[in-house]
Residue frames relative to the residue before (quaternion, step in Angstrom):
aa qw qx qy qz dx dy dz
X 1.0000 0.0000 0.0000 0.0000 0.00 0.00 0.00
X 0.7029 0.3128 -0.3733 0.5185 3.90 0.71 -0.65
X 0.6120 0.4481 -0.5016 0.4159 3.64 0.48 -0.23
X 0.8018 0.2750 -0.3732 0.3771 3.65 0.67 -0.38
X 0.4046 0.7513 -0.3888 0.3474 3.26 1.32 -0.47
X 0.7463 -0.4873 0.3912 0.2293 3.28 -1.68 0.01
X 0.7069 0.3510 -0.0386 0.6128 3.25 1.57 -1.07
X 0.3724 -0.8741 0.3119 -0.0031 2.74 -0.18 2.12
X 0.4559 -0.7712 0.3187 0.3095 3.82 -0.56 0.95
X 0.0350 -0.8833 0.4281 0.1880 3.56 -0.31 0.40
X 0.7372 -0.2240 -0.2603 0.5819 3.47 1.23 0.97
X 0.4264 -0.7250 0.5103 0.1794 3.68 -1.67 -0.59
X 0.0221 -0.7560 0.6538 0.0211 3.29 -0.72 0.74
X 0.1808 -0.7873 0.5827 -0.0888 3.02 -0.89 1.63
X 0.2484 -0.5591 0.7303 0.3037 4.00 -1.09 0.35
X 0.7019 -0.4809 0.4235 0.3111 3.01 -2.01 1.76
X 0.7471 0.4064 -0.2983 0.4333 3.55 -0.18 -1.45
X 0.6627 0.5098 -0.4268 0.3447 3.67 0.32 0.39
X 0.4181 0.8299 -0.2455 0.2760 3.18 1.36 -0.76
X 0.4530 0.6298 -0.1227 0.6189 3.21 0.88 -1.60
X 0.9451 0.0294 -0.1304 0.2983 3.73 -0.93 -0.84
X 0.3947 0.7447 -0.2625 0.4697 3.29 2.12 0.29
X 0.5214 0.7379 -0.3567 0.2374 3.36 1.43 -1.08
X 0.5898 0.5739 -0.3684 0.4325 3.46 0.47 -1.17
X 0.6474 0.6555 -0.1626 0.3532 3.66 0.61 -1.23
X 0.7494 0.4133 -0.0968 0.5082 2.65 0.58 -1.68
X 0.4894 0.7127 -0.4066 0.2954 3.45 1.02 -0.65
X 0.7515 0.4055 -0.0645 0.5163 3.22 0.72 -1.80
X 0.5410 0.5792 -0.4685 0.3903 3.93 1.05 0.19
X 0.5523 -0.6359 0.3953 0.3666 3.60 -0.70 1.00
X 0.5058 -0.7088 0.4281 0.2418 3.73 -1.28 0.57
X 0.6168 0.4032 -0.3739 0.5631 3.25 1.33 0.20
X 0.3371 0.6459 -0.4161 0.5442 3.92 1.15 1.41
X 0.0774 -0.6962 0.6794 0.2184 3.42 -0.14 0.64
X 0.0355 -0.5322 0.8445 0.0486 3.03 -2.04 0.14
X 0.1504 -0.6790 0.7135 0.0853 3.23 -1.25 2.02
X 0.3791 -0.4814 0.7739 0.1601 3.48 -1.88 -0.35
X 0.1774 0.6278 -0.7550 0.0670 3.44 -1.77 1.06
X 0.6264 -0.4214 0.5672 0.3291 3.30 -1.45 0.30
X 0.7035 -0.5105 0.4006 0.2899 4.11 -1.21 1.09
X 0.5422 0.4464 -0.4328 0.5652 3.81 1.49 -1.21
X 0.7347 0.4902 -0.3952 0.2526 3.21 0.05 -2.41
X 0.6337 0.6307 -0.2663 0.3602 4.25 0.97 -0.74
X 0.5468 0.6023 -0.1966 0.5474 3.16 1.06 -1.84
X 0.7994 0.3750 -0.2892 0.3697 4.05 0.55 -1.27
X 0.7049 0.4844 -0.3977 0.3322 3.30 0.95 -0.45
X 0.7760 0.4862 -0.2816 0.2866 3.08 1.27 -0.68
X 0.6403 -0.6039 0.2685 0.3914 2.74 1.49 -0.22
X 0.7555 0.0432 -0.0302 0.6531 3.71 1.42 -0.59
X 0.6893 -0.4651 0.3896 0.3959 3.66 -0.77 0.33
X 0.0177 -0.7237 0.6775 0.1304 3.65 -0.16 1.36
X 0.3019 -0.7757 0.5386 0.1307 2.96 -1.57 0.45
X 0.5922 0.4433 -0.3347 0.5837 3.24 1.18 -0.25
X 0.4207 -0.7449 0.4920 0.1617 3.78 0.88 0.03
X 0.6894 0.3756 -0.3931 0.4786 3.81 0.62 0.09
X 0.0747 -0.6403 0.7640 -0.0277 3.55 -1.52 0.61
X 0.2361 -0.7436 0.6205 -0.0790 3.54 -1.53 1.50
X 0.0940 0.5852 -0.8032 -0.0597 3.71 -0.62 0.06
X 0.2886 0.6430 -0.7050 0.0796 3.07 -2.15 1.32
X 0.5673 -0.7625 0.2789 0.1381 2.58 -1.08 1.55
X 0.6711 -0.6441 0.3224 0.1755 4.02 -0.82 0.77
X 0.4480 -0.6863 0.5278 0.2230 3.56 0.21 1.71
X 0.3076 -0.5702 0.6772 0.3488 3.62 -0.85 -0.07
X 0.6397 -0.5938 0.4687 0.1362 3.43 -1.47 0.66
X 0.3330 -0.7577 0.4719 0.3038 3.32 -0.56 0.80
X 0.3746 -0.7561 0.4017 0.3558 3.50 -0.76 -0.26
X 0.8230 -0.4192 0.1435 0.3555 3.42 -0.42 1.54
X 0.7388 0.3326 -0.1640 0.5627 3.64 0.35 -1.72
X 0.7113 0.3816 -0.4037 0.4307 3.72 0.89 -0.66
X 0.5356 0.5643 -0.4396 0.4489 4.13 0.68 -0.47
X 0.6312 0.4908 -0.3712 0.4721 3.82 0.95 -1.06
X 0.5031 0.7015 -0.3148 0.3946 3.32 0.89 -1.51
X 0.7260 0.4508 -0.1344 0.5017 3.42 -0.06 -1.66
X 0.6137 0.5293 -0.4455 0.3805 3.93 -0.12 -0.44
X 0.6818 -0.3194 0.5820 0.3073 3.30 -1.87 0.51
X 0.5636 -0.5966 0.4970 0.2819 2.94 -2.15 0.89
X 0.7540 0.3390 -0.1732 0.5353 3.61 1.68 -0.62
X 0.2183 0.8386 -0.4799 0.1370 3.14 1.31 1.11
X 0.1535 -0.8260 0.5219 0.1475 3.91 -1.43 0.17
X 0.0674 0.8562 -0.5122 -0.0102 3.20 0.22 1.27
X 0.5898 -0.6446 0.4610 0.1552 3.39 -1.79 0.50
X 0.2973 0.7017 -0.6364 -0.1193 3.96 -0.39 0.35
X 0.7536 -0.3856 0.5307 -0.0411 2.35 -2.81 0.68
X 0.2332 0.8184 -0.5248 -0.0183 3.37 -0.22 0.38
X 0.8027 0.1716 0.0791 0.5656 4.08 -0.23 0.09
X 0.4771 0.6087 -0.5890 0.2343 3.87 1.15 -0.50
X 0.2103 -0.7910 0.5736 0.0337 4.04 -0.69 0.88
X 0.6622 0.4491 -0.2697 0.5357 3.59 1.48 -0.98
X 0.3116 -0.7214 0.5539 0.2751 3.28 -1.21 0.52
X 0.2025 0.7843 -0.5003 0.3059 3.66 1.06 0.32
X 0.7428 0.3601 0.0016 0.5644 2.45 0.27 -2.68
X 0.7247 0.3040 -0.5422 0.2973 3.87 -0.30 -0.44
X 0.5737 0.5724 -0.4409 0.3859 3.79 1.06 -0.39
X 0.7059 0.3075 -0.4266 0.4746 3.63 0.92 -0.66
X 0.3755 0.5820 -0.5847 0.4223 4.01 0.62 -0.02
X 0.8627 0.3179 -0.2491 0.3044 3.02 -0.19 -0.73
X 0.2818 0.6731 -0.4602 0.5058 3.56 1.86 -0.74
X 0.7827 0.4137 -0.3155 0.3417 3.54 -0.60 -1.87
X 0.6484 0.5167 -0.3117 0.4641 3.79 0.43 -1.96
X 0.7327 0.3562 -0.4335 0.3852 3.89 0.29 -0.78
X 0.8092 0.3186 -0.2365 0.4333 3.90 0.78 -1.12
X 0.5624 0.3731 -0.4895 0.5522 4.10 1.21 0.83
X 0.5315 -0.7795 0.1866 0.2740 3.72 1.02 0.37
X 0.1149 0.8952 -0.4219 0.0856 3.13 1.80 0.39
X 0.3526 -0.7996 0.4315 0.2240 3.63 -1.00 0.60
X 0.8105 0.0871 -0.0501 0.5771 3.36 1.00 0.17
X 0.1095 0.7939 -0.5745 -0.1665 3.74 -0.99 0.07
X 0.2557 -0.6422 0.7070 0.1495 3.74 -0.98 0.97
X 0.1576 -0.7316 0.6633 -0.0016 2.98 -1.85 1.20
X 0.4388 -0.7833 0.3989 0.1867 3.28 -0.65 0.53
X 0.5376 -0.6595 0.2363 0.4692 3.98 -0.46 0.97
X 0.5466 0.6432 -0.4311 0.3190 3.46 1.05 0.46
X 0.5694 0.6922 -0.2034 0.3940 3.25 1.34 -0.96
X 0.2672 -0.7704 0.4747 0.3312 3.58 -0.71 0.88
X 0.6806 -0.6193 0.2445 0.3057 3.67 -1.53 0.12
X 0.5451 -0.7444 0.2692 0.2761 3.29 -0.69 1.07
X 0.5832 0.6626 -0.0108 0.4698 2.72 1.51 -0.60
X 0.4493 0.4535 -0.5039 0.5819 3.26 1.75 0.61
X 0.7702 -0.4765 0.3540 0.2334 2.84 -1.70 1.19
X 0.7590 0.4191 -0.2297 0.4421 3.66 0.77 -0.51
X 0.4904 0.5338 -0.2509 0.6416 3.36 1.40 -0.20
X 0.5402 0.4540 -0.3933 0.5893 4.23 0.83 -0.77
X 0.7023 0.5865 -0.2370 0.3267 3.52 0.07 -1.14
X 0.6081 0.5265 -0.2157 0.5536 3.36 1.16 -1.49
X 0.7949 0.3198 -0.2780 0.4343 3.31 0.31 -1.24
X 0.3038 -0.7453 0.4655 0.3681 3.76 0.60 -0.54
X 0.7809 -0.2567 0.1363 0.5529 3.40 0.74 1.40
X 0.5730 0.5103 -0.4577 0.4491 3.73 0.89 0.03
X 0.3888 0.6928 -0.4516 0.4061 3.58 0.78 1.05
X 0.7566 0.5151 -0.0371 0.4010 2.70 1.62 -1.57
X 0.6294 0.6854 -0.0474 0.3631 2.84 1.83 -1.09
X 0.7147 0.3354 -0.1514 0.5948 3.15 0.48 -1.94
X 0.4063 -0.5759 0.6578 0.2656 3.86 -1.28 0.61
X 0.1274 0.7741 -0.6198 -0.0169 3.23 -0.88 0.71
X 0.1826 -0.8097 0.5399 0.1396 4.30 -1.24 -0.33
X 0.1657 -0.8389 0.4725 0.2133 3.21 -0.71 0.81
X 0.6499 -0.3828 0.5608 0.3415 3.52 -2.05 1.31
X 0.4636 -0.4050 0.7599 0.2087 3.19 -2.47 1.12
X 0.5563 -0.4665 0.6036 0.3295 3.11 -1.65 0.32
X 0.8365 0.2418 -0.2140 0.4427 3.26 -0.96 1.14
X 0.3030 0.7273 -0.5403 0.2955 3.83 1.30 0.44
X 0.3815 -0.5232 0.6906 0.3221 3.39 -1.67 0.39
X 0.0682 -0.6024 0.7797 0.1570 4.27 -0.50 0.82
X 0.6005 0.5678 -0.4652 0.3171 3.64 -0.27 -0.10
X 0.8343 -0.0241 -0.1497 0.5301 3.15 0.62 -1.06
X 0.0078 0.8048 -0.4555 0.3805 3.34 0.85 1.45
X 0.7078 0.4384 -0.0044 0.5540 2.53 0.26 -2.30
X 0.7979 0.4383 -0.2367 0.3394 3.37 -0.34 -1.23
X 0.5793 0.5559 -0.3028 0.5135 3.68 1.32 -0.53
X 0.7332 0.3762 -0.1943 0.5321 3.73 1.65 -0.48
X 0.6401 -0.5307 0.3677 0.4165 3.69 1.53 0.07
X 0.6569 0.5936 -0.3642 0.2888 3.29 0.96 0.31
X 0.2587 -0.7165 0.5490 0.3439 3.53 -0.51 0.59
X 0.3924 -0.6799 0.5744 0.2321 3.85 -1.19 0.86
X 0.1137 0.7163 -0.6881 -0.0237 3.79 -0.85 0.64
X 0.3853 -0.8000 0.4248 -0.1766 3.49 -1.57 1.32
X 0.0049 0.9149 -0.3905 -0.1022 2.64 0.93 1.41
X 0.2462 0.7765 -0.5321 0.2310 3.91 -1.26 0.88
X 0.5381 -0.7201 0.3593 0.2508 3.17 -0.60 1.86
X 0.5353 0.3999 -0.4557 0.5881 4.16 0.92 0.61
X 0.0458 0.8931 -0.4319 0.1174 3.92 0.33 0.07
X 0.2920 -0.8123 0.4529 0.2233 3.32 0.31 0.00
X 0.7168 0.3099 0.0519 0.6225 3.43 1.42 -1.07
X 0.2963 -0.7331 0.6003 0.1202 4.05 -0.55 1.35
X 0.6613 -0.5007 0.3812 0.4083 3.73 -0.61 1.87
X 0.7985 0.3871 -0.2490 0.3881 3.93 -0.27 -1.54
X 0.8731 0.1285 -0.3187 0.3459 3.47 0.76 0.02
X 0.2299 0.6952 -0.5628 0.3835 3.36 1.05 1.64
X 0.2720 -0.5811 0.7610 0.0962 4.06 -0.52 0.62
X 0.2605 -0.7318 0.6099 0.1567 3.09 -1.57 1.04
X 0.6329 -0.6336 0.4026 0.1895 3.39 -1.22 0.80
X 0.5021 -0.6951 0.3188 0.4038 3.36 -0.78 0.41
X 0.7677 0.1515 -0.1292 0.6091 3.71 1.63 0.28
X 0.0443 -0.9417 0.2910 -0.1630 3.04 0.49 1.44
X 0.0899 -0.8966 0.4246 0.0879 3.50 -0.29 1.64
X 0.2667 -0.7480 0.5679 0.2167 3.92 0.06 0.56
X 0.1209 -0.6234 0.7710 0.0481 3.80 -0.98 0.81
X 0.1587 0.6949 -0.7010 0.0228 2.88 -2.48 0.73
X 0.5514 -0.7085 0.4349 0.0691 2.92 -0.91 1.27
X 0.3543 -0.6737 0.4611 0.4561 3.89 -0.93 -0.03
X 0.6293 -0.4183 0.4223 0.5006 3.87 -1.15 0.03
X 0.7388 0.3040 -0.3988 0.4502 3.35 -1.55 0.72
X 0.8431 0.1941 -0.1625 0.4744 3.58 -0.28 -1.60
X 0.2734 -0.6988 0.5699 0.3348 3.79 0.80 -0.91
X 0.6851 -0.4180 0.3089 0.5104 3.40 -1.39 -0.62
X 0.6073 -0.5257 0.3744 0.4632 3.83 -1.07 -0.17
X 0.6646 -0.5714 0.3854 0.2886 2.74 -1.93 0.86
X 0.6622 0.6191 -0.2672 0.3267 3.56 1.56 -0.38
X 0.6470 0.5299 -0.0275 0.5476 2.76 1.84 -0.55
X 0.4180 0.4226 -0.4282 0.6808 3.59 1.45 -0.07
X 0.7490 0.4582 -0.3727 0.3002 4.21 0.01 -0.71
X 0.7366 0.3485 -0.2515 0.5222 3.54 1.40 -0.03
X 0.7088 0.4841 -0.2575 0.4438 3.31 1.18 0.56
X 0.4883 -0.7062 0.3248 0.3967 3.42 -0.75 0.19
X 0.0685 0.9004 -0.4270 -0.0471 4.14 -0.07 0.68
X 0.6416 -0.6083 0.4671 -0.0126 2.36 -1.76 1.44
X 0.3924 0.7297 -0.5578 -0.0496 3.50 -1.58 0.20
X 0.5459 -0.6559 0.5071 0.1210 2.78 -1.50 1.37
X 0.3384 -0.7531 0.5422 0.1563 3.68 -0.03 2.04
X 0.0251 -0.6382 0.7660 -0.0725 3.80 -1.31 1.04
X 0.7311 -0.5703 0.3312 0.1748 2.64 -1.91 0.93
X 0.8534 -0.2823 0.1552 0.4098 3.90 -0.76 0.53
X 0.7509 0.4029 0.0351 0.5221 3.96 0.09 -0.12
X 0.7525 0.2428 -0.0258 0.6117 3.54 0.55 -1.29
X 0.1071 -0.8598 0.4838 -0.1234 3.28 -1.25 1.41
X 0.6961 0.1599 0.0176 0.6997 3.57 1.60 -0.11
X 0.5039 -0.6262 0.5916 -0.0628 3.31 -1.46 1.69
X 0.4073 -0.5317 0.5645 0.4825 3.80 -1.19 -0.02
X 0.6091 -0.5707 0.3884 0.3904 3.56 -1.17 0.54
X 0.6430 0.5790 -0.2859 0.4119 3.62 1.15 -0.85
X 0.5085 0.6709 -0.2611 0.4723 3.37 1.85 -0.94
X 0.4674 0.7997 -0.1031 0.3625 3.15 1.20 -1.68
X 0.7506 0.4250 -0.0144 0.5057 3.06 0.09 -2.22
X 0.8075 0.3898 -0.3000 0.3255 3.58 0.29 -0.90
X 0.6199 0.5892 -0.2975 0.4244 3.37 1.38 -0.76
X 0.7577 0.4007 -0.2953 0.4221 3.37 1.28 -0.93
X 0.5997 0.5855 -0.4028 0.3678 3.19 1.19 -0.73
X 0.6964 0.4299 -0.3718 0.4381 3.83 1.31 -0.48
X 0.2135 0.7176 -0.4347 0.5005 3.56 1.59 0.18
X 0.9102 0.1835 -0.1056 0.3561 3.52 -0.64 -1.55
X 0.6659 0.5547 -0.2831 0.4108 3.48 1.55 -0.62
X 0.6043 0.5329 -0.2643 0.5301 3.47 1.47 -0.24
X 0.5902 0.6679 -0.3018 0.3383 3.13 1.53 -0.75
X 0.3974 -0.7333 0.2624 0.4854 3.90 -0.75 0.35
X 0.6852 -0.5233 0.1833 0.4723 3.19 -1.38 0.70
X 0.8281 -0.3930 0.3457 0.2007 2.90 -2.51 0.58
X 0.5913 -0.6040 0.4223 0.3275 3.12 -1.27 1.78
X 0.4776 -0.6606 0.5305 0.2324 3.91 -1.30 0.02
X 0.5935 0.6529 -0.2271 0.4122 3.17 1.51 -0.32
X 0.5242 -0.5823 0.4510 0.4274 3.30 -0.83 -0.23
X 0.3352 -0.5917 0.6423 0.3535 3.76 -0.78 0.78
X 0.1088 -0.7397 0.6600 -0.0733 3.10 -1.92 0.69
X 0.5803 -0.6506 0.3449 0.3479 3.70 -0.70 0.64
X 0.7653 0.1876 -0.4022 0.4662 3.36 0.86 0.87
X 0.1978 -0.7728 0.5857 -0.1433 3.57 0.88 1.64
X 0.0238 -0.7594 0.6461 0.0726 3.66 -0.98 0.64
X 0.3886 -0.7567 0.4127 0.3257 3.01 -1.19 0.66
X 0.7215 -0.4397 0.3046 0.4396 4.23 -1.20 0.20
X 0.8737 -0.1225 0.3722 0.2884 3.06 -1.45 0.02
């Protein structure tokens, strides 16, 4: 993922015994890349705990696109993902996990959100950090009329919904919202958007957010393909 990825590698530290089944890889890594080698201890010490997988990357940080231009840039049947409040890097590593393997084209985070791009969050996601292009919101953006200034209908996902997931039809530019666990998204923001919930069983009201993400994103991606029209502020949902 960082060799193909956007965010170029700028060296490697490999465990010996890895070498060997690295080759292919390594093949296609530019020659002005170092790539060191230590012994499992000499590895185990820098990092600090027993790595098992035995590989370490430094790579260096794409500059960021800027929001209106990442929307800009999408497909006419594009489906991008925002971020609101996600603070855990668990969940922002599986957010992105899901957005990279339901094919989402883009995800905008708000200035609340923590950074995908910590090392523990890469991991979570399995390289869908690296992958999916994403941009982060000023503090204080309208995402409402963001989106809508680029063709996107906003849908909201949140266990008060107005609308049960299975009968939402997917738009012909389609923006999924999510909130962090506990607070969700704002109350100001559920009122200018279209919202969603995912009906559960007596008692129990609310999924991990990363949980969340995957169910709906296979919702809208399975769904049939994207209306040709313009979305509009009274979208309805299927059947």
């Amino acid at each position: 993922m960082l060799l193909a990825g956007r965010h170029p590698p700028v060296c490697l530290l490999l465990a010996e015994k890895r070498i060997d089944s690295l080759g292919p890889l390594l093949a296609g890594l530019d020659d002005a890349i170092p790539v060191y080698a230590a012994g499992q201890a000499v590895m185990d010490g820098i990092v600090g705990f027993p790595l098992h997988r035995g590989i370490l990357a430094l790579g260096r940080r794409a500059p960021l696109p800027e929001a209106a231009v990442l929307l800009a840039g999408c497909p006419p049947g594009a489906l991008v993902v925002v971020l609101c409040g996600i603070a855990n890097h668990d969940n922002m590593g599986g957010l992105f996990r899901n957005a990279a393997a339901f094919g989402a084209d883009a995800l905008l985070l708000d200035a609340q959100c923590c950074d995908p791009l910590y090392r523990k969050a890469i991991r979570v996601s399995v390289g869908g950090c690296l992958s999916v292009p994403f941009a982060r919101l000023a503090a204080g953006t309208d995402i409402p009329a963001l989106l809508a200034a680029h063709g996107f209908t906003a849908i909201a996902l949140s266990p008060a919904g107005a609308t049960p997931l299975a009968r939402m039809a997917r738009p012909a530019r389609t923006a999924l919202l999510f909130g962090a666990e506990g607070p969700g998204l704002p109350d100001a923001l559920l009122e200018r958007t279209h919202t969603v919930a995912i009906p559960m069983a007596r008692g129990f009201d609310s999924l991990n957010v990363a949980t969340t993400s995957g169910i709906v994103l296979y919702h809208f991606t399975s769904a049939a393909p994207p209306r040709t029209e313009a979305s509009d502020a009274s979208f309805p949902s299927s059947p």
